[in-house]
C-alpha positions in Angstrom: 115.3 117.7 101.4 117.2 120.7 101.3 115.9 124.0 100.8 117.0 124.6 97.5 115.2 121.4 97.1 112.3 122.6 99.2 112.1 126.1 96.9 112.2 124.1 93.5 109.7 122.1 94.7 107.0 124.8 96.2 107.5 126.7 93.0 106.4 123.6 91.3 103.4 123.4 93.3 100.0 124.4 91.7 97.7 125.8 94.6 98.1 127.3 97.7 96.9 123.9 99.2 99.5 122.0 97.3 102.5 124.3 98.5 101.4 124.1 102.3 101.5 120.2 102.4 105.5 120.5 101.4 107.6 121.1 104.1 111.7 120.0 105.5 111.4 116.8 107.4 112.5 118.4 110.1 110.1 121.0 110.2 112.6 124.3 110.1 116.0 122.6 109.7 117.3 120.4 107.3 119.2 116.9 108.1 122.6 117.0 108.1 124.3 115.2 105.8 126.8 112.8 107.5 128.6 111.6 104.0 131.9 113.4 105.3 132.0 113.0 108.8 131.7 109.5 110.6 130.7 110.9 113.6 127.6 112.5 112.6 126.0 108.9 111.7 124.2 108.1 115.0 123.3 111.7 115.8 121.6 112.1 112.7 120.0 108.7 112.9 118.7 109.9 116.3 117.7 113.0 114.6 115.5 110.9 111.8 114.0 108.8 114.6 112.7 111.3 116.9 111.2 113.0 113.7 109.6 110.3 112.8 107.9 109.4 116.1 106.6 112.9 115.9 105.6 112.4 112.1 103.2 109.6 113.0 101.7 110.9 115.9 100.7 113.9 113.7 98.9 111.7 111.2 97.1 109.8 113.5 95.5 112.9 114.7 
């Protein structure tokens, strides 16, 4: 999600509490998009999976 994305979407949300469980998957960056540059691929990849280890060790808190 971008953060146009991200603002379209918190506007849409009805409560306080709706609006603070949106948030870019990558906390306070966005994910590259690699569409246009081969090289970016793996780093971003790398990028996703480190986030996601972190994701899941957040919700099993």
């Amino acid at each position: 999600m971008d953060r146009t994305n991200l603002r379209d979407v918190l506007a849409m949300a009805s409560s306080p509490a709706a609006r603070a469980k949106v948030s870019l998957f990558l906390k306070d960056d966005v994910v590259p998009d690699p569409y246009f540059d081969n090289n970016l691929f793996d780093p971003v990849y790398q990028m996703i999976a480190a986030r996601c280890e972190e994701l899941l060790k957040e919700l099993v808190v």
